[in-house]
TORKOL-4160 file (C-alpha; in steps of 0.2 Angstrom, whole numbers, padded with zeros to 4 digits, m for minus):
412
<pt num="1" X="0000" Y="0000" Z="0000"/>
<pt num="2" X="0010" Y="0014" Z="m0006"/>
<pt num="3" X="m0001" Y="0029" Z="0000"/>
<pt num="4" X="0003" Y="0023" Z="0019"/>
<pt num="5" X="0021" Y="0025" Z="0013"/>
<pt num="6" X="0021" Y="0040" Z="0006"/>
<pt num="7" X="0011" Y="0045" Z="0022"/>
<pt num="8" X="0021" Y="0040" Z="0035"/>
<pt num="9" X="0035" Y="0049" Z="0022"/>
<pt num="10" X="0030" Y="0065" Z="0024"/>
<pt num="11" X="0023" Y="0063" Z="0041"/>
<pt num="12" X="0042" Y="0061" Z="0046"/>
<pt num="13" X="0047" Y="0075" Z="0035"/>
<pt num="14" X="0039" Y="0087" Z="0044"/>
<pt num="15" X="0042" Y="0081" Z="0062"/>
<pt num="16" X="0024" Y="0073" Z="0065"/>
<pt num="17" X="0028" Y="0057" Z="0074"/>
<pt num="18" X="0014" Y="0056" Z="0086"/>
<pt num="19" X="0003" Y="0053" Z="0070"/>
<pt num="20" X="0014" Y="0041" Z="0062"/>
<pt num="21" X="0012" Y="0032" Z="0079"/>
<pt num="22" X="m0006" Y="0033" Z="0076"/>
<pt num="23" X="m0008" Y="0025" Z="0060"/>
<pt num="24" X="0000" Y="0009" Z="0066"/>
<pt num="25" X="m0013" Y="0008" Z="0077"/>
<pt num="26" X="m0027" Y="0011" Z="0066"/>
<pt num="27" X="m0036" Y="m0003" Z="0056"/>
<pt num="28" X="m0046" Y="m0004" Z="0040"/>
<pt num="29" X="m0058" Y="0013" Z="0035"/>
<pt num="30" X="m0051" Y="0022" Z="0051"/>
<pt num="31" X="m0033" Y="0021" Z="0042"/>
<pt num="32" X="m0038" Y="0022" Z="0025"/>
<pt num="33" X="m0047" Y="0037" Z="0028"/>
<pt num="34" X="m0032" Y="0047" Z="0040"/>
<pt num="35" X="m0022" Y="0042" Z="0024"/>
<pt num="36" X="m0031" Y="0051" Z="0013"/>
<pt num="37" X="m0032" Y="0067" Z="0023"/>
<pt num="38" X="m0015" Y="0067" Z="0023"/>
<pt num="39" X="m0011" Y="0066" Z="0007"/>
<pt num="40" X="m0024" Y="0081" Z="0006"/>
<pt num="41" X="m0015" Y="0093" Z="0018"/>
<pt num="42" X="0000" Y="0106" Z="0012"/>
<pt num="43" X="0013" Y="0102" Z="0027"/>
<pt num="44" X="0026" Y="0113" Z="0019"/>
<pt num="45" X="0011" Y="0130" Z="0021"/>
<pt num="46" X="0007" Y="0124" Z="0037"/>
<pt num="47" X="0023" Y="0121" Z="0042"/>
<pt num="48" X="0028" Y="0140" Z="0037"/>
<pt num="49" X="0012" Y="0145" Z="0045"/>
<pt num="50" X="0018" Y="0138" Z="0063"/>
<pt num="51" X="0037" Y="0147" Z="0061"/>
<pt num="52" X="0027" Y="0161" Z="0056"/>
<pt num="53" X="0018" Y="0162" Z="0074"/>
<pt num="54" X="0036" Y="0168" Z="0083"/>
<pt num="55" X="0039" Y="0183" Z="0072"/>
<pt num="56" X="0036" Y="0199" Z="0080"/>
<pt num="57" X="0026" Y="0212" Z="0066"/>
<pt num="58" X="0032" Y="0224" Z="0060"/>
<pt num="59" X="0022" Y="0240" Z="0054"/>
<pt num="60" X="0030" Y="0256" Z="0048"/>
<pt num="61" X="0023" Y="0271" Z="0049"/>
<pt num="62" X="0028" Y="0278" Z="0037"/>
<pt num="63" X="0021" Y="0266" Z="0024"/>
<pt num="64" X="0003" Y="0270" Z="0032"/>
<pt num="65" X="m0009" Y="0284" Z="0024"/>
<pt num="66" X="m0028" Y="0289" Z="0026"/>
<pt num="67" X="m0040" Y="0284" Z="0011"/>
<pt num="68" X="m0054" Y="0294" Z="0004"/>
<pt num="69" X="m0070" Y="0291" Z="0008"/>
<pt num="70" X="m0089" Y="0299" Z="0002"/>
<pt num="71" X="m0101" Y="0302" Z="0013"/>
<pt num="72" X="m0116" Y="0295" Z="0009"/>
<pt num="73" X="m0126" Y="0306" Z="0020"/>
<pt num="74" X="m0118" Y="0321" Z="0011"/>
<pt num="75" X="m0123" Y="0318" Z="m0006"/>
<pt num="76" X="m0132" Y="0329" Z="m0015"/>
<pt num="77" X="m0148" Y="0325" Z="m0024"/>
<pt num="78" X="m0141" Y="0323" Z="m0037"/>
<pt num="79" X="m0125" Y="0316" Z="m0034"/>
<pt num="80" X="m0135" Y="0301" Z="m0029"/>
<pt num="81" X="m0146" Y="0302" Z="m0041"/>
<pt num="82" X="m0134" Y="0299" Z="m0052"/>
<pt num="83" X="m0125" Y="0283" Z="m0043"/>
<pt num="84" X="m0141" Y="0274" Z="m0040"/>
<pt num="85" X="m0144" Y="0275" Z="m0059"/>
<pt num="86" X="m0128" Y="0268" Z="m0063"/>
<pt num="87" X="m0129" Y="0254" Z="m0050"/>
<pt num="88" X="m0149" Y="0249" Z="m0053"/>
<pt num="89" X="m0143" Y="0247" Z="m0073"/>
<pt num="90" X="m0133" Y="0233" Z="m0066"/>
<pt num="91" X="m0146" Y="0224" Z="m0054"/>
<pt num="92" X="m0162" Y="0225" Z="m0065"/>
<pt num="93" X="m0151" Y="0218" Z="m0078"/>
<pt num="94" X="m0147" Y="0204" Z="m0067"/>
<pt num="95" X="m0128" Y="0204" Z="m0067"/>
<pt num="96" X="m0128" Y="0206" Z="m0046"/>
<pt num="97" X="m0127" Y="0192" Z="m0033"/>
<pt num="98" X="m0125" Y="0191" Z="m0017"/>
<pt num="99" X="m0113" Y="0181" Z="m0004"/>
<pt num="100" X="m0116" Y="0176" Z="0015"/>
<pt num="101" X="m0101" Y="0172" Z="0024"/>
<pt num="102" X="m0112" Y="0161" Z="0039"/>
<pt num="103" X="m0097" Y="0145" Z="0045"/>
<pt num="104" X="m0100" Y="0151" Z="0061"/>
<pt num="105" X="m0109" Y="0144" Z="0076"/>
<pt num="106" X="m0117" Y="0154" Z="0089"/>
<pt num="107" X="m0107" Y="0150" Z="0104"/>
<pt num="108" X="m0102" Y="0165" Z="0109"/>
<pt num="109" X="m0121" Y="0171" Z="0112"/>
<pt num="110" X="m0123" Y="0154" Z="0119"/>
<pt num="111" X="m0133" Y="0147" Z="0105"/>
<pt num="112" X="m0131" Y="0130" Z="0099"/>
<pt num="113" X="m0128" Y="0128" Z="0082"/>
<pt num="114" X="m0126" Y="0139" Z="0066"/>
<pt num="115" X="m0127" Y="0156" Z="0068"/>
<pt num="116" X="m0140" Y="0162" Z="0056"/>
<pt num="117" X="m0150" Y="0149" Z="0064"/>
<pt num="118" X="m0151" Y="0163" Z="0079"/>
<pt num="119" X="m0168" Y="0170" Z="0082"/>
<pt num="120" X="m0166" Y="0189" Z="0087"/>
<pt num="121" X="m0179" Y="0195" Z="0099"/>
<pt num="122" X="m0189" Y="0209" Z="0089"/>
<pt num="123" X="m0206" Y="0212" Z="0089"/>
<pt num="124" X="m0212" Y="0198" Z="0101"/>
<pt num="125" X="m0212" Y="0184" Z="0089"/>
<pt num="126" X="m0193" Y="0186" Z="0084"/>
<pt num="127" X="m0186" Y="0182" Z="0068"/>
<pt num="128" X="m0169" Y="0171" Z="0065"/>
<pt num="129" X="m0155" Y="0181" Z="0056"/>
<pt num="130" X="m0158" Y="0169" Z="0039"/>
<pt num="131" X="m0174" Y="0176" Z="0039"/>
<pt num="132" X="m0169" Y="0194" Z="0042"/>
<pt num="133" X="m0157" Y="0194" Z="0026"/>
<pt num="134" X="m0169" Y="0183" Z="0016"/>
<pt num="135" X="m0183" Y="0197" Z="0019"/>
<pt num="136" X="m0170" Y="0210" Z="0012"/>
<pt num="137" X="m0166" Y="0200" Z="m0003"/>
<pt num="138" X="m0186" Y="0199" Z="m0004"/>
<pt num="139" X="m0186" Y="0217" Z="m0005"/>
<pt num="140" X="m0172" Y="0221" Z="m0017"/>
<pt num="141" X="m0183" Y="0208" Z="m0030"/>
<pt num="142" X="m0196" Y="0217" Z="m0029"/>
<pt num="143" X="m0188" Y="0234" Z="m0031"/>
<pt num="144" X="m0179" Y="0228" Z="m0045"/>
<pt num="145" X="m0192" Y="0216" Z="m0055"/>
<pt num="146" X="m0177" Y="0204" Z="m0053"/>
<pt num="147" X="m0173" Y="0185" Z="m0043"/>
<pt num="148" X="m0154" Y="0188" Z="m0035"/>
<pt num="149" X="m0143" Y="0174" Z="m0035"/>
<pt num="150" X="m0140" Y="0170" Z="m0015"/>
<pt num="151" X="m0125" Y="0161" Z="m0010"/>
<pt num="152" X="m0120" Y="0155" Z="0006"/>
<pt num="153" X="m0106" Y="0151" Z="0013"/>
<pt num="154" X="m0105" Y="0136" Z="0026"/>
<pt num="155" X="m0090" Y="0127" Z="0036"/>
<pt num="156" X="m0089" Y="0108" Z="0039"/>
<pt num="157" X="m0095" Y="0112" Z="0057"/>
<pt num="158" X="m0114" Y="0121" Z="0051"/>
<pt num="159" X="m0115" Y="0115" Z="0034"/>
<pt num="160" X="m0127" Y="0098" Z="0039"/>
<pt num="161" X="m0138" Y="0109" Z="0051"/>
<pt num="162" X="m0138" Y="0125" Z="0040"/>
<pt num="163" X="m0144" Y="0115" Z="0025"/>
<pt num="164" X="m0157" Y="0108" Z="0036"/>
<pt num="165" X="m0163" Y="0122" Z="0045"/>
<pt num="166" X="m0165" Y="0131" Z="0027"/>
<pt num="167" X="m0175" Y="0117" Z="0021"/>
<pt num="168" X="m0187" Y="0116" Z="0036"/>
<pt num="169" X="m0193" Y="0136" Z="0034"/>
<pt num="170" X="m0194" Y="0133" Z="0016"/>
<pt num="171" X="m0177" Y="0146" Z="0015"/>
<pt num="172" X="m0190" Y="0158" Z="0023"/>
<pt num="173" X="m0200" Y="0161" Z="0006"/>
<pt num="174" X="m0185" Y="0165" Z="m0006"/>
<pt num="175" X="m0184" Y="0157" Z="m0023"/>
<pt num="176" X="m0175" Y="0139" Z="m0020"/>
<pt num="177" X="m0168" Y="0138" Z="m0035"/>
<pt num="178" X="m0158" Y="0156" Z="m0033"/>
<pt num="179" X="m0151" Y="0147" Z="m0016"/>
<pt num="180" X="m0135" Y="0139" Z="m0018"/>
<pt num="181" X="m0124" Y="0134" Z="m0002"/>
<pt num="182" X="m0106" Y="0130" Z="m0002"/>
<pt num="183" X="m0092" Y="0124" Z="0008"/>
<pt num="184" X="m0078" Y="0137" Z="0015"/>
<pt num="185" X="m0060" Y="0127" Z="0016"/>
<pt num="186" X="m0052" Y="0121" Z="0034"/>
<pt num="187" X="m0034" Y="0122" Z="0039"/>
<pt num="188" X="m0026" Y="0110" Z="0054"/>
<pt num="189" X="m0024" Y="0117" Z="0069"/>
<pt num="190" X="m0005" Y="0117" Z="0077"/>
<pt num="191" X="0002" Y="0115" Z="0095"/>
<pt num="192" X="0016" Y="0126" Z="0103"/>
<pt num="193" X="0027" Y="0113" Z="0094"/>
<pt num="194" X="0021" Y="0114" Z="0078"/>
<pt num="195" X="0013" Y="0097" Z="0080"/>
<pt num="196" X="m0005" Y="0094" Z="0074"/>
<pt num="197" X="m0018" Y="0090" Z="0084"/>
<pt num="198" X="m0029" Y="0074" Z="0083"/>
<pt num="199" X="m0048" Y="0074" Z="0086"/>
<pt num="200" X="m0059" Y="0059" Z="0093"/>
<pt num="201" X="m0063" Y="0053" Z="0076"/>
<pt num="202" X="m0045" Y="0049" Z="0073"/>
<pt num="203" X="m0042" Y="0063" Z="0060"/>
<pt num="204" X="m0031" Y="0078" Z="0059"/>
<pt num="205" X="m0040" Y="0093" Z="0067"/>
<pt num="206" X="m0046" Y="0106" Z="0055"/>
<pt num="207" X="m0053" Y="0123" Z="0057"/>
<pt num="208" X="m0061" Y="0133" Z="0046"/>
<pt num="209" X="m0047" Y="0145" Z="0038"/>
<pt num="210" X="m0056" Y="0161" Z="0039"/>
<pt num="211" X="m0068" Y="0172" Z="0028"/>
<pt num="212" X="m0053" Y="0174" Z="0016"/>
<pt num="213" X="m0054" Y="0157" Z="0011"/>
<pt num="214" X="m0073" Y="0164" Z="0002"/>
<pt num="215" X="m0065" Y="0167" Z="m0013"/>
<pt num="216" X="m0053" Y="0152" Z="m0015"/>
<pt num="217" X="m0070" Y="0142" Z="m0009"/>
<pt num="218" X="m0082" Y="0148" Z="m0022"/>
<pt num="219" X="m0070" Y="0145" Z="m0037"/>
<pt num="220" X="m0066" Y="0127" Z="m0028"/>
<pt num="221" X="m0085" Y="0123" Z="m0026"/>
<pt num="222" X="m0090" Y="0129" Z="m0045"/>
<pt num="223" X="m0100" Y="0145" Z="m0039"/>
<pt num="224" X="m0088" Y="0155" Z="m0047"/>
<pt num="225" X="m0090" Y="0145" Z="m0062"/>
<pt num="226" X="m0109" Y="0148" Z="m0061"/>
<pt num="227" X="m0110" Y="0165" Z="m0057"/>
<pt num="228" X="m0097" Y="0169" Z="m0074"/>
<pt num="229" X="m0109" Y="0159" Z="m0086"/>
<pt num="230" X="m0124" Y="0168" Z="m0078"/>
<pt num="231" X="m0119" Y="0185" Z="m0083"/>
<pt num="232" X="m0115" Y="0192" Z="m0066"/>
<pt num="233" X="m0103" Y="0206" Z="m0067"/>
<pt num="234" X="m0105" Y="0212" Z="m0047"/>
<pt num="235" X="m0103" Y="0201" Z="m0031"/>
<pt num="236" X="m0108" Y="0208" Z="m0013"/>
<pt num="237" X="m0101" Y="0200" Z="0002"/>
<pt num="238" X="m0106" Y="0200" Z="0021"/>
<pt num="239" X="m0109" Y="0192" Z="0035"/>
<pt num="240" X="m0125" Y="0183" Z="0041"/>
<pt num="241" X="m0124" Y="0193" Z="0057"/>
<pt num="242" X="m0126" Y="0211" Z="0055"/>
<pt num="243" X="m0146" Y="0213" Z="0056"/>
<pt num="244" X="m0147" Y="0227" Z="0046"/>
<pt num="245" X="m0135" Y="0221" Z="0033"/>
<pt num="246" X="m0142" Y="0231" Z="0018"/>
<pt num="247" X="m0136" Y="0219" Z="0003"/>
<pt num="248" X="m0141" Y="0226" Z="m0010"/>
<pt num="249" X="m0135" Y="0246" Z="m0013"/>
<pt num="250" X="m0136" Y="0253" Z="m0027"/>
<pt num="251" X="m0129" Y="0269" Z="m0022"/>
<pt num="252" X="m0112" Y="0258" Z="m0017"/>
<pt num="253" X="m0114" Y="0248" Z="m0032"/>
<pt num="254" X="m0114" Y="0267" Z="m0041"/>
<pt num="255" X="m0097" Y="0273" Z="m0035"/>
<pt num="256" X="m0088" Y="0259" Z="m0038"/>
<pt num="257" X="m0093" Y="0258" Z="m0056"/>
<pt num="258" X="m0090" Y="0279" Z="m0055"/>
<pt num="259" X="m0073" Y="0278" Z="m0046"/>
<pt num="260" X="m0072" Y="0262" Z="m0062"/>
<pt num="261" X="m0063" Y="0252" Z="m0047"/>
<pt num="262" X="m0065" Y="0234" Z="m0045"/>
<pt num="263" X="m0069" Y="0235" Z="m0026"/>
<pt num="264" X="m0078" Y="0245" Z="m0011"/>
<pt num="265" X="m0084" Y="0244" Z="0005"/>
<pt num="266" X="m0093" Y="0253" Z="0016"/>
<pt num="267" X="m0089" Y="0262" Z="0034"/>
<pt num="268" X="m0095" Y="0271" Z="0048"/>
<pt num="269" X="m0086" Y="0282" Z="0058"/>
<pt num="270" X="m0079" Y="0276" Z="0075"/>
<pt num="271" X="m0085" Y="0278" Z="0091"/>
<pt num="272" X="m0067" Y="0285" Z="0097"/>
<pt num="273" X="m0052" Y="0283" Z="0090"/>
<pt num="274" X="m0049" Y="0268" Z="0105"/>
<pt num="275" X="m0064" Y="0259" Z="0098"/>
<pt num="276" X="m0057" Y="0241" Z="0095"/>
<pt num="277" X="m0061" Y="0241" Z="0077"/>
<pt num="278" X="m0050" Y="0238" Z="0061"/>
<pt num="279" X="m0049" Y="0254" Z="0050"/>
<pt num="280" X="m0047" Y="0256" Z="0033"/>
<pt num="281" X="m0033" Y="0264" Z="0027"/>
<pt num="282" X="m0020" Y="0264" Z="0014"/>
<pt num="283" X="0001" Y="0255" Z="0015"/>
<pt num="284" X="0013" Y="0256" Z="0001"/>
<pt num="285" X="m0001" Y="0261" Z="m0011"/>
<pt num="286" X="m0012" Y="0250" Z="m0009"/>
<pt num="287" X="m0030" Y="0249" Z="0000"/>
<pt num="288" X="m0031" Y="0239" Z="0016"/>
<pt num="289" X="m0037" Y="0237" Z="0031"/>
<pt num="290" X="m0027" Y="0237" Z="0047"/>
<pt num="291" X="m0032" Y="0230" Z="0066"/>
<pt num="292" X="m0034" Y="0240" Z="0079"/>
<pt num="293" X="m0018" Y="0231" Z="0089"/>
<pt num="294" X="m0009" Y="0234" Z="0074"/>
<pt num="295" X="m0012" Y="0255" Z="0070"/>
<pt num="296" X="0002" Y="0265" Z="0082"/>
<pt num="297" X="m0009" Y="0275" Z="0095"/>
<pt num="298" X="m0001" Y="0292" Z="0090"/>
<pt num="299" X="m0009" Y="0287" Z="0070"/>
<pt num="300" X="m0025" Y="0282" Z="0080"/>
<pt num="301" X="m0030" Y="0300" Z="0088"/>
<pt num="302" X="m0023" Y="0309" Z="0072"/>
<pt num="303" X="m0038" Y="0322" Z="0064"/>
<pt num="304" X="m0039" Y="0330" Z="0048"/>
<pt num="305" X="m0041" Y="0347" Z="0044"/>
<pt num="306" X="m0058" Y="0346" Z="0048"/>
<pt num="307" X="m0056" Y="0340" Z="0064"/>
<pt num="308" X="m0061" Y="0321" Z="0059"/>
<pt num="309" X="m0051" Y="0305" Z="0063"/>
<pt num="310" X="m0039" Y="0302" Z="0047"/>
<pt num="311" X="m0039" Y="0283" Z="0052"/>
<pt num="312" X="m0059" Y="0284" Z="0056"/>
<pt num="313" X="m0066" Y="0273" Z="0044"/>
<pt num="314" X="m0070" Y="0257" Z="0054"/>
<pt num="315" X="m0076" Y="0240" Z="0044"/>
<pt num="316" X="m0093" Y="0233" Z="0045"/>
<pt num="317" X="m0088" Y="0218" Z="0034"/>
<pt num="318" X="m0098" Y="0224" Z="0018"/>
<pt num="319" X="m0089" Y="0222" Z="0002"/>
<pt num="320" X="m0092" Y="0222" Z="m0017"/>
<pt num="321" X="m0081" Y="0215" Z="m0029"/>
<pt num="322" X="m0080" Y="0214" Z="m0047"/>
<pt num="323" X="m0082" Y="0195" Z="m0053"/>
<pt num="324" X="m0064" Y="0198" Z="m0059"/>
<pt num="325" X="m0057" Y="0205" Z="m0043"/>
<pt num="326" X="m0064" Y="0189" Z="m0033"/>
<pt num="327" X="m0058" Y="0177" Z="m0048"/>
<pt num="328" X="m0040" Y="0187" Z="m0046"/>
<pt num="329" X="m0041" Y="0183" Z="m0025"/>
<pt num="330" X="m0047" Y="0164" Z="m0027"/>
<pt num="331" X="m0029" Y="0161" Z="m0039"/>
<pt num="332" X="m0017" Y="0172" Z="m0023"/>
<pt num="333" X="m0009" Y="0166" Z="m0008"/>
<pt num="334" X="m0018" Y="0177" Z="0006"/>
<pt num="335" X="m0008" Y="0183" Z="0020"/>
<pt num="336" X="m0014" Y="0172" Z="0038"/>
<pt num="337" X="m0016" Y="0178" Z="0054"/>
<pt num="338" X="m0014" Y="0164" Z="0068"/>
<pt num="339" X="m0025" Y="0164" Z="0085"/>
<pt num="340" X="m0019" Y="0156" Z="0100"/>
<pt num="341" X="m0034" Y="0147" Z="0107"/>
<pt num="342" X="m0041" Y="0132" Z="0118"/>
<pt num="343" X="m0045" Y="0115" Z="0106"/>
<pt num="344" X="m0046" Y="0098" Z="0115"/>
<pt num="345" X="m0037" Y="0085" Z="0107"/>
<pt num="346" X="m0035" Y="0066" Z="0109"/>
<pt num="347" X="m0018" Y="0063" Z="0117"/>
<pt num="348" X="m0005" Y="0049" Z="0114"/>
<pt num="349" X="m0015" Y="0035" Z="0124"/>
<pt num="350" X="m0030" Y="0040" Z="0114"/>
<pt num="351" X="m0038" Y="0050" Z="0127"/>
<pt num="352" X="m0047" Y="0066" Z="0125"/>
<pt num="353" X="m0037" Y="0081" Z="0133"/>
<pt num="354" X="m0046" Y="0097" Z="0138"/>
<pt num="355" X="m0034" Y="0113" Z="0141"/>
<pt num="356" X="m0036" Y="0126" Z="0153"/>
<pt num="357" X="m0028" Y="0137" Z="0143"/>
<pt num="358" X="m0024" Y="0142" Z="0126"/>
<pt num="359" X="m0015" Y="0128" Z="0118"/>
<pt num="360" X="m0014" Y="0129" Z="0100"/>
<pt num="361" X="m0014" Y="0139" Z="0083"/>
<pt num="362" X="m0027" Y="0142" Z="0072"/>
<pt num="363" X="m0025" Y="0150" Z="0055"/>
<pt num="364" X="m0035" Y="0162" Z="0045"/>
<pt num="365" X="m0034" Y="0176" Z="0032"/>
<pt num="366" X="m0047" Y="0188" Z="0030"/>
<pt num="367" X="m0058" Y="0195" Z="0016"/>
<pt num="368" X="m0048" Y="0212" Z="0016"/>
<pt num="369" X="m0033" Y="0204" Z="0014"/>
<pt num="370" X="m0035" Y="0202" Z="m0003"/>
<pt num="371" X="m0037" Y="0221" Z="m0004"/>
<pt num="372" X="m0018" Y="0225" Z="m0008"/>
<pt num="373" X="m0019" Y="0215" Z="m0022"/>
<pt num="374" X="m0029" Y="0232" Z="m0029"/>
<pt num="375" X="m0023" Y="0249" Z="m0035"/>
<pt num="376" X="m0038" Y="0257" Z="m0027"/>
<pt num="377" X="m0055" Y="0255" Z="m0020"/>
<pt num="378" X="m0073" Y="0265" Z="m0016"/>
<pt num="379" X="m0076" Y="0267" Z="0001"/>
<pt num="380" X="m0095" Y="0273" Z="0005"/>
<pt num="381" X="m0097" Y="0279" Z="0026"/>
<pt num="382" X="m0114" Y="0278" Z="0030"/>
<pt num="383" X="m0124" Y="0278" Z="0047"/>
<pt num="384" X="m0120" Y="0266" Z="0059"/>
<pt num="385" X="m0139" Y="0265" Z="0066"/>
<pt num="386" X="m0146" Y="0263" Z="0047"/>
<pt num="387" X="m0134" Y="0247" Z="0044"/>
<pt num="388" X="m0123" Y="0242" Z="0056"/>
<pt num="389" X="m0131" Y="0231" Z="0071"/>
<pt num="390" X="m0120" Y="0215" Z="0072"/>
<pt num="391" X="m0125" Y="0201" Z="0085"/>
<pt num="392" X="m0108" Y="0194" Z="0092"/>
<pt num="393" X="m0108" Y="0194" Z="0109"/>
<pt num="394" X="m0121" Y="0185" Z="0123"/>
<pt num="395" X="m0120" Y="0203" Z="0131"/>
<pt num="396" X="m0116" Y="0221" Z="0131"/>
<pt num="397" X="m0109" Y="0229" Z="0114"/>
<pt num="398" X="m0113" Y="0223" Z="0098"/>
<pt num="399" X="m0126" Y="0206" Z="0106"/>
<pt num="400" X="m0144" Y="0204" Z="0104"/>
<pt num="401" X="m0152" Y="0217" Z="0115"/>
<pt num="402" X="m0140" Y="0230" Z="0106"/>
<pt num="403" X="m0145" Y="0225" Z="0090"/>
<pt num="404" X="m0165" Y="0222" Z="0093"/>
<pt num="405" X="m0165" Y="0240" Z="0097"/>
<pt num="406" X="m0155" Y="0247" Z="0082"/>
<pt num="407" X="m0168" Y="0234" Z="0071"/>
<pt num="408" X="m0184" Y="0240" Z="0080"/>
<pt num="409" X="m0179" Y="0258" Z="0079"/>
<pt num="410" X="m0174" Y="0257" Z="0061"/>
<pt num="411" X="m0188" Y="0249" Z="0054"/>
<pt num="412" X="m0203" Y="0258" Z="0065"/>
């Protein structure tokens, strides 16, 4: 059985003896099937990953500028006149679809299971996240006599109760045949040695790599593909947990074609310039968007000659891309951040370890990251109560009760 060789081969390359242990002790499907996720895994990228978790970064200043931004609120009549027209030309023609990013599950607000499977506590009866971006895709048909594609992005984890879930409310009245669900891709995860872990399954531990992996995952699972033979020229991204999420905007649709850019986002203004947020900005000449840890504190509190913050515009995860930008992304390396986190692990007797504390590294890159790979981009600030109410935490900022009230208020 040569696989098994060429297994254990690289397993010794690359220092991973525990698991070579393992397979001698496995039998029949359980071997056969360790084997093949082997053969599967990139050791020599995960192996640069893990030496990359004990370099120090290393920003320079001097490399970091503010990017301009339009206010939306400030338009004149006819300045946004004139954008909508240019982006509504695109939708009614149908070259505009849209992209969930929902791999995640609800633990941190202490639900179990997938996160757009969370029901959010407005107007007594409540309505589950899906429901509340299916009612906005709903709206957007109608507006534009038109039936936008919806793609939504899983992880291993969700994917079997999503798919369910979706079936079971009838995917909350939206065309089924413009619903599409796919996959995002998983990394292992990587002890303070650089060894991998092993779950109870007898399997390599895989995490989901981040929402950078979106673009790699719809040209791998054929969406990409799809969307090119339909016609679609525009792609929106966002996360299934913003509950006033507005997906479909022409008026952001109309400066990106305007500014004739393959990308843009929108922002709101933060709170104060310690608000832990990541900014948008611009490094060697090129958009990006850089963490709160990671912008010196002297950059942070820097205003303009209008007394506003030149590092002010904070994310809200809502990004357009050309079909060509994403196509460009899904073919690039993305830079990966690592997170040091608590995973349980099944240990060399085969027993199941749970750590106290932080014990190994998980990988991801993120959507923005594939922003340097562009010249330029359009951002669009608008108002943080009219589309920014994200459900993340059980309580305080940014959980259920923040975001019920920004929902209600909005919508009454």
């Amino acid at each position: 059985m040569d696989k098994a060789k060429d297994a254990i081969e690289i397993l010794k390359t690359y220092n991973q003896d525990h698991i070579i242990k393992l397979l001698n002790k496995l039998e029949g499907k359980k071997k056969q099937e360790l084997i093949e996720q082997i053969m599967k895994i990139d050791f020599q990228q995960i192996h640069e990953l893990y030496e990359n978790t004990k370099k120090e970064i290393e920003i320079k200043e001097n490399k970091i500028e503010s990017i301009d931004y339009l206010d939306k609120s400030k338009l004149s009549k006819d300045e946004k006149e004139k954008l909508d027209n240019l982006g509504a030309e695109i939708i009614k023609n149908g070259k505009y679809a849209v992209v969930t990013m929902a791999g995640g599950q609800g633990t941190r607000l202490g639900h179990n299971g997938p996160k757009g499977t969370f029901k959010l506590d407005v107007y007594g009866k409540g309505k589950y996240l899906f429901e509340i971006l299916a009612e906005n895709l709903k709206e957007a048909n109608k507006k534009y006599n038109i039936q936008i594609p919806w793609y939504i992005m899983t992880s291993k984890e969700n994917n079997k109760d999503t798919v369910e879930f979706l079936k079971k409310h009838n995917y909350f009245g939206y065309p089924k045949d413009k619903v599409r669900i796919f996959m995002q891709s998983e990394l292992p995860l990587v002890d303070i040695n650089g060894k991998l872990l092993i779950d109870k399954n007898y399997k390599i531990k895989e995490a989901s790599d981040g929402n950078g992996g979106t673009y790699s995952s719809l040209r791998a699972s054929g969406c990409l593909a799809e969307m090119k033979e339909n016609g679609i020229k525009w792609v929106f991204i966002g996360g299934v947990d913003n509950a006033l999420l507005k997906m479909v905007d022409e008026t952001l649709l109309g400066l990106a074609i305007d500014k004739n850019v393959q990308i843009a986002s929108k922002s709101v203004v933060k709170a104060n310039p310690h608000e832990k947020v990541g900014v948008f900005c611009k490094m060697n000449g090129h958009p990006k968007i850089i963490e709160y840890a990671e912008l010196p504190e002297k950059m942070a509190e820097e205003v303009d000659k209008n007394g506003e913050l030149k590092f002010g515009e904070s994310n809200i995860l809502c990004h357009l891309f050309t079909i060509d930008a994403i196509e460009k992304a899904s073919k690039e390396t993305l830079m990966y951040h690592s997170a040091f986190k608590k995973n349980s692990y099944i240990d060399e007797n085969g027993k199941e370890a749970i750590p106290d504390e932080p014990n190994s590294y998980k990988f991801e890159s993120f959507i923005f990251d594939a922003f340097e790979f562009f010249d330029d981009m359009a951002l669009l600030r608008v108002k943080r109560e009219e589309e920014f109410a994200p459900v993340k935490n059980k309580e305080g900022v940014d959980s259920p009760k923040t975001a019920k009230e920004l929902y209600e208020k909005f919508w009454n």
